[in-house]
Structure formats: C-alpha cells, structure tokens
C-alpha positions in Angstrom: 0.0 0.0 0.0 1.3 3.5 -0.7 1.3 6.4 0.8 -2.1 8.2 2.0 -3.1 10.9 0.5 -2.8 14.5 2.2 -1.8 18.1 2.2 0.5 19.8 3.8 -0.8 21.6 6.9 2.1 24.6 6.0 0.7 28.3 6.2 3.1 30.0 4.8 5.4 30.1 2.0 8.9 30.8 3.5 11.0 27.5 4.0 8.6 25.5 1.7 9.3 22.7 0.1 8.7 23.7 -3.4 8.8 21.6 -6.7 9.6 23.3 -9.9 8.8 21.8 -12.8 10.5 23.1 -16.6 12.9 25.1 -14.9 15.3 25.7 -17.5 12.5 27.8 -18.7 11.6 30.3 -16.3 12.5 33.8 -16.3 15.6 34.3 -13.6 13.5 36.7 -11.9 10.8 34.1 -11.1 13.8 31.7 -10.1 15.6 34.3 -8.0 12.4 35.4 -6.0 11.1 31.7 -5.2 15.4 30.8 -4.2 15.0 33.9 -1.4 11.5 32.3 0.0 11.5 28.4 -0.6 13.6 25.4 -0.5 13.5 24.8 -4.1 14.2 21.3 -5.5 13.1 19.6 -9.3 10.3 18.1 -9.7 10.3 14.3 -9.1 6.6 13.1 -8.9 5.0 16.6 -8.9 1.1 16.5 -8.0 1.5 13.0 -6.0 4.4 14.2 -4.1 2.5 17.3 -3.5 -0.6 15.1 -1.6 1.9 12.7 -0.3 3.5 15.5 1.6 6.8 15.1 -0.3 6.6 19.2 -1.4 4.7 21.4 0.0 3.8 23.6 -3.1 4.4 23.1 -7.0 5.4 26.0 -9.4 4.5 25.0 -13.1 6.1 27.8 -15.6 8.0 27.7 -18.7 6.4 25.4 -21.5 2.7 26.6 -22.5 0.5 23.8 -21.0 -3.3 22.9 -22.4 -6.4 22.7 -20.1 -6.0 18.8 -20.7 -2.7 19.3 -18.8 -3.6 21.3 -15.8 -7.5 20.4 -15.3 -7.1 17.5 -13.3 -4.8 19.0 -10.6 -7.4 21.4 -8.4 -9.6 17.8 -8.2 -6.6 16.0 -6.9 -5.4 18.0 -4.4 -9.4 18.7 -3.2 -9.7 15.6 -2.7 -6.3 14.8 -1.0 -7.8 17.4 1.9 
C-alpha cells in the first residue's frame, strides 16, 4: 500500500518545500524570487508528491500547457484534503 493521501498543513510560503517543474524555462527573476523564499528542488513526482507530503507547493512555468494538462490538478489536491 502506498502512501495516503494529504496536504501539507504549511501556512506559509517561507521554507517550503517547493517543486519546480521546466525550470530551465523560467525567467531568472521568477527563479531568484522563489530561491529567497523556498527550499526549491526539481520536480520528481509533482502532483503526487504534493498530496503525499513530499513538497509542499508546485510551481508550473515555462512550457505553454493545455487545459488537458492542468484540469485534473485542483480535483486532486481537493480531494487529497
């Protein structure tokens, strides 16, 4: 059995631990402001790490993404608490 699903109980952003997924394609100034408020690491499972509490938050920039790609995220995380 795997881990149960659940979201962080974290209030605030400072010290998060923070995915970031397409890196490589973010503007410095997006990289430089999240480095000064988060721990920030790659992405290694993204959403499930997210409501496994293996990150904390997820920052998706870079590559244009379609509604297919994003739309099943706010259900996920709802229902992960």
């Amino acid at each position: 059995m795997g881990p149960s699903a659940r979201v962080t109980e974290r209030t605030r952003i400072r010290g998060a631990r923070t995915q970031a997924l397409n890196p490589a394609r973010w503007p410095e100034e997006l990289l430089t402001a999240l480095h000064r408020q988060v721990f920030l690491m790659a992405s290694m499972g993204c959403i499930v790490d997210l409501v496994t509490g293996g990150a904390d938050a997820v920052v998706i920039a870079g590559l244009p993404m379609g509604y297919e790609d994003v739309s099943p995220m706010p259900v996920i995380v709802t229902e992960a608490g």
